[in-house]
TIVEX-100861 format. One record per atom (N, C-alpha, C): x, y, z; atom name; residue number from 1. Coordinates in Angstrom, 3 decimals, padded with zeros to 6 digits. Example, Ala and Ser with C-alpha at 12.3 -4.5 7.8 and 13.67 -1.06 7.14 Angstrom:
residues 2
u, v, w, atomo, num
013.190, -005.690, 007.800, N, 1
012.300, -004.500, 007.800, CA, 1
013.200, -003.300, 007.800, C, 1
012.850, -002.250, 007.080, N, 2
013.670, -001.060, 007.140, CA, 2
012.900, 000.030, 007.870, C, 2
This chain:
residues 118
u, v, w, atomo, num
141.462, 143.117, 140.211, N, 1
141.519, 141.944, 139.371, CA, 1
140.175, 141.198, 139.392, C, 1
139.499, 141.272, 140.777, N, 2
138.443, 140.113, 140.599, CA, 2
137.082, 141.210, 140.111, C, 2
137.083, 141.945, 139.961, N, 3
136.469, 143.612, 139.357, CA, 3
136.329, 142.843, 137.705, C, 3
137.151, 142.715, 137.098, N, 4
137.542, 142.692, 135.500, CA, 4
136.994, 141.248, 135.553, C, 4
136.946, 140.004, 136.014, N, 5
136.761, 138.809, 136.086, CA, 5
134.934, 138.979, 135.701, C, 5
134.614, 139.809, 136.554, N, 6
133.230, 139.624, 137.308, CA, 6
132.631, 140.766, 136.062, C, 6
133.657, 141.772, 135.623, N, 7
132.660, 142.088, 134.670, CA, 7
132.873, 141.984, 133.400, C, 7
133.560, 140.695, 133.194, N, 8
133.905, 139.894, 131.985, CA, 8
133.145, 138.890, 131.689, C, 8
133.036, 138.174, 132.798, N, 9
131.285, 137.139, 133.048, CA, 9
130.108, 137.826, 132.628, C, 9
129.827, 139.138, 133.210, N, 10
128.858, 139.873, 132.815, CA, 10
128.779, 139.890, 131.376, C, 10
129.906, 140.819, 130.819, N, 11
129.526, 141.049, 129.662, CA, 11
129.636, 139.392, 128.527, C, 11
130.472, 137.962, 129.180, N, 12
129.793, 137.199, 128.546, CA, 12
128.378, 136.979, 128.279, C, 12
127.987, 136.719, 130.034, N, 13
126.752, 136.154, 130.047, CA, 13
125.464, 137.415, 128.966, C, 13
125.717, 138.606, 128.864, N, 14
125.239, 139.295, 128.084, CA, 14
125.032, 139.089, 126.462, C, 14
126.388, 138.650, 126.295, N, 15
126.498, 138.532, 124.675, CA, 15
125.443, 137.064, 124.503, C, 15
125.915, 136.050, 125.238, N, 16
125.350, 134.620, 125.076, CA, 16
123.818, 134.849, 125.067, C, 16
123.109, 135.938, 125.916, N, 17
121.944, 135.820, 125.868, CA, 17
121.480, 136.028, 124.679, C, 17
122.203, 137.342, 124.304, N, 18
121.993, 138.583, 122.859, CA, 18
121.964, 137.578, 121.869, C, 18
122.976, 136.786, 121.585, N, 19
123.214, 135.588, 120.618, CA, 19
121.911, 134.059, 120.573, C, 19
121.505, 133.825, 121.900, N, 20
120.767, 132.898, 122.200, CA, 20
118.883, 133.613, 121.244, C, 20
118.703, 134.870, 122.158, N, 21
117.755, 135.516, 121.450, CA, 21
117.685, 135.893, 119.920, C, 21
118.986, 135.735, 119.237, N, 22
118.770, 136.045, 117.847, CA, 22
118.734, 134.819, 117.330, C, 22
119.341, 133.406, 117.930, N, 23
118.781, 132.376, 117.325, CA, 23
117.148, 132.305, 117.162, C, 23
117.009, 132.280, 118.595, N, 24
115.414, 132.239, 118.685, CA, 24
114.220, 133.087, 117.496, C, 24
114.982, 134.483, 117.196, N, 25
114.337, 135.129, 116.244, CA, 25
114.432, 134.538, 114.659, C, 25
115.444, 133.567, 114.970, N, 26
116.120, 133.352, 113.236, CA, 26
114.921, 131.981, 113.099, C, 26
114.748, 131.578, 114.323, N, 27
114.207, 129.995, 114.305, CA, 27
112.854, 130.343, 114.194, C, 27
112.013, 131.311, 114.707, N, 28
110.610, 131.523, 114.479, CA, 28
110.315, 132.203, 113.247, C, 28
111.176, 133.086, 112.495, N, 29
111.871, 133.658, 111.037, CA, 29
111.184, 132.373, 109.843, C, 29
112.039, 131.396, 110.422, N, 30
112.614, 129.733, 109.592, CA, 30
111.228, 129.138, 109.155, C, 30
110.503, 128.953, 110.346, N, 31
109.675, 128.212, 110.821, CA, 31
108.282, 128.876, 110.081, C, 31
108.179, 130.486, 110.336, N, 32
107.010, 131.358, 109.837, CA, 32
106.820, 130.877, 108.207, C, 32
108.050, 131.024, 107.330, N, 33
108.762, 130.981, 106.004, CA, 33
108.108, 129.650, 105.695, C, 33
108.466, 128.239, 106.600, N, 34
108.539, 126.870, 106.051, CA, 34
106.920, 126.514, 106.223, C, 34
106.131, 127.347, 106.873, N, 35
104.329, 127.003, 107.000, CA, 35
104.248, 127.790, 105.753, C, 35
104.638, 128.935, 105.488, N, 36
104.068, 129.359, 104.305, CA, 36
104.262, 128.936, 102.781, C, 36
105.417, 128.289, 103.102, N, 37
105.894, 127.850, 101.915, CA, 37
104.989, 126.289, 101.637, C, 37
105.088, 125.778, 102.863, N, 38
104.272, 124.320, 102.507, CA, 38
102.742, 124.774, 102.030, C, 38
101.942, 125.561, 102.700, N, 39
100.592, 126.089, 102.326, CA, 39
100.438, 126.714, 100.889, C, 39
101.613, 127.407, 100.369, N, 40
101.755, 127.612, 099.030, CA, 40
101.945, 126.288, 098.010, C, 40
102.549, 125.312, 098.231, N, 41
102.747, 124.027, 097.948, CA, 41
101.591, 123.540, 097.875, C, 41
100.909, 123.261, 098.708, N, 42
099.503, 122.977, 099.108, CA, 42
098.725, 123.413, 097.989, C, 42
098.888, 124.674, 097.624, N, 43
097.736, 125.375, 097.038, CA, 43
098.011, 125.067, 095.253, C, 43
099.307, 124.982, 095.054, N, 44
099.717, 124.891, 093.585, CA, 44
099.452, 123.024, 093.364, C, 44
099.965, 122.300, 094.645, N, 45
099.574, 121.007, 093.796, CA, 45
097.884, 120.846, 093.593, C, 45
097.004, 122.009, 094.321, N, 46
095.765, 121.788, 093.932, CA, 46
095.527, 122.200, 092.930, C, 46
096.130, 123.384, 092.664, N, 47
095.706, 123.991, 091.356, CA, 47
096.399, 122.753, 090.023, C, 47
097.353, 122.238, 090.678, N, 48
098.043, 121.255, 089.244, CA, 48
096.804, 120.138, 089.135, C, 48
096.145, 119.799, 090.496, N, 49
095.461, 118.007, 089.870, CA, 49
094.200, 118.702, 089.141, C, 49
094.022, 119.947, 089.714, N, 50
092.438, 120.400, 088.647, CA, 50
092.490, 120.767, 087.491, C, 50
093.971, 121.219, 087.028, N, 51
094.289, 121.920, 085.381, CA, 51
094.491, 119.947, 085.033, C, 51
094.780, 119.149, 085.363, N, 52
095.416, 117.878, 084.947, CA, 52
093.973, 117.053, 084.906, C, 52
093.540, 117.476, 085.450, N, 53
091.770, 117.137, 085.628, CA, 53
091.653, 116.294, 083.862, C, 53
090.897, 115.229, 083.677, N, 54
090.521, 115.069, 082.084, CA, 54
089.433, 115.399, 081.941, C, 54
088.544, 116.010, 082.598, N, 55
087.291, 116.706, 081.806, CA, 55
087.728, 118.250, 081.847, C, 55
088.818, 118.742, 082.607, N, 56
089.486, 120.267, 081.954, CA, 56
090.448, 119.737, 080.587, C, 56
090.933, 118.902, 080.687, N, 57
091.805, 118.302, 079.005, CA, 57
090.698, 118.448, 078.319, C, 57
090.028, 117.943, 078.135, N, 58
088.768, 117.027, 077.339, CA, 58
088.272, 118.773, 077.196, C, 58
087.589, 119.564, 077.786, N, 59
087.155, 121.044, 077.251, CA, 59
088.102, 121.588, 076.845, C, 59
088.794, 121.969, 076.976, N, 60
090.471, 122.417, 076.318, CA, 60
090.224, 122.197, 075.131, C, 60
090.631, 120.576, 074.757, N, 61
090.368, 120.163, 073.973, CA, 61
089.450, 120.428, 072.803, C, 61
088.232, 120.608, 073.174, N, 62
086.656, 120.726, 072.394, CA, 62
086.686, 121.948, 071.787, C, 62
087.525, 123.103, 072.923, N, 63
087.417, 124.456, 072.324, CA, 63
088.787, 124.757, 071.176, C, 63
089.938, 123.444, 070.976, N, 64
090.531, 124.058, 069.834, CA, 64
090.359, 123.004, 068.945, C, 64
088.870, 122.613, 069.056, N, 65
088.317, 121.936, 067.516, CA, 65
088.577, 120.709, 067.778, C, 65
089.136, 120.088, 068.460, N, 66
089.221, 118.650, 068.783, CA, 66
088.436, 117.356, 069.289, C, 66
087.882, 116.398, 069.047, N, 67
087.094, 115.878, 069.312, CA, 67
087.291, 114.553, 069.204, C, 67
086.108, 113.500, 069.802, N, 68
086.299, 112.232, 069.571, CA, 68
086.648, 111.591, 068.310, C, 68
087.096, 110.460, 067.741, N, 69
087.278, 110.386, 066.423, CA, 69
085.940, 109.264, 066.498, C, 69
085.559, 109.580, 065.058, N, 70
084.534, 108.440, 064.875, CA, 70
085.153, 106.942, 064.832, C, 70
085.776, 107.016, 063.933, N, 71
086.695, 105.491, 064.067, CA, 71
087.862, 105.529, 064.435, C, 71
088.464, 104.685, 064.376, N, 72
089.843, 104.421, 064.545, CA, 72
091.053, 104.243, 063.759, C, 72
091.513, 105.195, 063.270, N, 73
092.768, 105.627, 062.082, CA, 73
094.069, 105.083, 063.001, C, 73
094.772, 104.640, 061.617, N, 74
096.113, 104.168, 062.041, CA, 74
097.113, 104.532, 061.775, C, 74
098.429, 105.223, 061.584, N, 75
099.193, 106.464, 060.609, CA, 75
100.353, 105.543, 060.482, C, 75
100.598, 104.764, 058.882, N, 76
101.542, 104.215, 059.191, CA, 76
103.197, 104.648, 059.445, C, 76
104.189, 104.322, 060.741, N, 77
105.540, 104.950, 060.954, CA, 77
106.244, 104.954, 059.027, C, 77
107.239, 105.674, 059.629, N, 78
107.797, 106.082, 058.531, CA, 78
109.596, 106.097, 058.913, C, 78
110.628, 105.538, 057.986, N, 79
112.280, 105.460, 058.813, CA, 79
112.462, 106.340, 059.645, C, 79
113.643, 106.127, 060.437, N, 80
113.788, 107.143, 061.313, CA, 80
115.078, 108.314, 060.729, C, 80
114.287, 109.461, 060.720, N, 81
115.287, 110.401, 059.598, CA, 81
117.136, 110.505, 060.278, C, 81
117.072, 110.138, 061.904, N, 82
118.382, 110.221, 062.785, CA, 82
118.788, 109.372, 061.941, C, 82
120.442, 109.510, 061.852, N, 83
121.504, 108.445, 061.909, CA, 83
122.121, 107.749, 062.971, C, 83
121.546, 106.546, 063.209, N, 84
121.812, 105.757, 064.035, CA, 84
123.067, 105.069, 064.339, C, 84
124.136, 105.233, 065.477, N, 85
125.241, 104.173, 065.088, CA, 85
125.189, 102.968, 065.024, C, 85
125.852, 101.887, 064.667, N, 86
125.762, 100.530, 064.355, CA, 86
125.587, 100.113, 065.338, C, 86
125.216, 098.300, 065.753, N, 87
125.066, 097.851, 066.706, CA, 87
126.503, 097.429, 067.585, C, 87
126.665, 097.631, 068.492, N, 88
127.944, 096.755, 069.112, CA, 88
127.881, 095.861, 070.041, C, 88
129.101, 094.454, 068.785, N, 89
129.080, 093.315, 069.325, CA, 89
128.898, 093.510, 070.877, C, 89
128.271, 091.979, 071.179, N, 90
128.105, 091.768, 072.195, CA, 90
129.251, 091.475, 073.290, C, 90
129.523, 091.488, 074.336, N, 91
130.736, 091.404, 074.955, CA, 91
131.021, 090.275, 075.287, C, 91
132.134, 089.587, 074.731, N, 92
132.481, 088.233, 074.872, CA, 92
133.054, 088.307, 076.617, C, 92
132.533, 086.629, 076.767, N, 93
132.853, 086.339, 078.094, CA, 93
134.558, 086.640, 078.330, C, 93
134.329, 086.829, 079.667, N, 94
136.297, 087.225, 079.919, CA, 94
136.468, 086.218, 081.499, C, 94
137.990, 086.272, 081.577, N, 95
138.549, 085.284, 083.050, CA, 95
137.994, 084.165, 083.026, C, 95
137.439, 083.136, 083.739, N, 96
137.774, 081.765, 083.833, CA, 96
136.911, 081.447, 083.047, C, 96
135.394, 082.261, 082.559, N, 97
134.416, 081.322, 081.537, CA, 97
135.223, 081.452, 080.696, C, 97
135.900, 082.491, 079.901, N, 98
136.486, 082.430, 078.708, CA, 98
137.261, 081.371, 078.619, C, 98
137.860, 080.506, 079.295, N, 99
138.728, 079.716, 079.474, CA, 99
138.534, 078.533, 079.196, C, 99
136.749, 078.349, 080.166, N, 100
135.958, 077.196, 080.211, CA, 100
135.476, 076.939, 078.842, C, 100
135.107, 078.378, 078.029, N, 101
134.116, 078.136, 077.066, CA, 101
135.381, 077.749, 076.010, C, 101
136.553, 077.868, 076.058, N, 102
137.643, 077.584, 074.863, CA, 102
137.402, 076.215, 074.716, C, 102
137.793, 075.516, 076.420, N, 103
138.030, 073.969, 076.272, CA, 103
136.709, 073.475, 075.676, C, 103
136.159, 073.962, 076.240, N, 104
134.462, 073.283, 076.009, CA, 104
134.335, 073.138, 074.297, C, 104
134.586, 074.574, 073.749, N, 105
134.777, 074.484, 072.487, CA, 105
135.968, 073.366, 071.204, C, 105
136.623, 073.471, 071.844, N, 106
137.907, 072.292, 071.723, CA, 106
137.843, 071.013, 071.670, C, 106
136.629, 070.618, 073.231, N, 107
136.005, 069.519, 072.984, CA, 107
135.264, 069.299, 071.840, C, 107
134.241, 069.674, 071.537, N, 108
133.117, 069.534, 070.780, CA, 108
133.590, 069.933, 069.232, C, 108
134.681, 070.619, 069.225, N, 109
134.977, 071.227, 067.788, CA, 109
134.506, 072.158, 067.763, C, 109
134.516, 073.322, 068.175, N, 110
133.961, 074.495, 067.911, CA, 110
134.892, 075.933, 068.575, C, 110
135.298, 076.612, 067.647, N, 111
135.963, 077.603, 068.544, CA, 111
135.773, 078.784, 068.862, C, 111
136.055, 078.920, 070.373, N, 112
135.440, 080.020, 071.204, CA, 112
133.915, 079.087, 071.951, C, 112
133.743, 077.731, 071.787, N, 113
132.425, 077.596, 072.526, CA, 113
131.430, 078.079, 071.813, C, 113
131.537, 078.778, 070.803, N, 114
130.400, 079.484, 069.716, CA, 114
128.688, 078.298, 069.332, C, 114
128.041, 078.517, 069.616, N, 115
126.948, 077.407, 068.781, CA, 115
127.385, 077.744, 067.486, C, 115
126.652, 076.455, 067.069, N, 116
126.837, 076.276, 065.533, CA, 116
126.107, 077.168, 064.409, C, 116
126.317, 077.716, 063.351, N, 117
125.406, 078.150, 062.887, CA, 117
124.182, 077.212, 061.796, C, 117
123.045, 077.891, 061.922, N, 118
122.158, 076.701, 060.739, CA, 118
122.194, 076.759, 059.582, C, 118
């Protein structure tokens, strides 16, 4: 009995190591992956601020015929071809202002609290 105990410990303490060491491989795996990936990061946001560069716009530019304007042109807008939905009313007050703004209105002659129109 104490035979099977002792080489049941064993073959725990075996597996736990086996298991402990493949973390370890998964974690230096992780780690190899997340330097390379940031250094790739690294390298593309450089390559983005130099294509974003305005004297690479500005040659870009020059080579498909584009250039400074001599003066300053103005293009006047034109309707907007979408169909727009209507505006919607505004949301009348609710609970105790609504209440306030009745009397208030009641007082003064006016209903709903509304200003007057001119």
């Amino acid at each position: 009995m104490g035979a099977i105990v002792l080489i049941s410990a064993a073959l725990l303490l075996v597996a736990q190591s086996a298991a402990a060491t493949q973390a370890s491989y998964q974690i230096n795996t992780l780690k190899d992956r997340q330097a390379r990936l940031l250094a790739e990061q690294d390298q593309l946001q450089s390559q983005l601020a130099q294509v974003r560069a305005p004297s690479r716009v500005a040659a870009a530019a020059q080579t498909l015929g584009m250039g400074q304007p001599a003066r300053w042109q103005y293009v006047p807008g034109t309707a907007s071809p979408i169909a727009l939905a209507p505006e919607r009313p505004a949301p009348r007050a609710g609970g105790v202002l609504a209440g306030v703004l009745a009397v208030v209105g009641t007082i003064v002659g006016r209903s709903g609290g509304q200003a007057p129109s001119p």
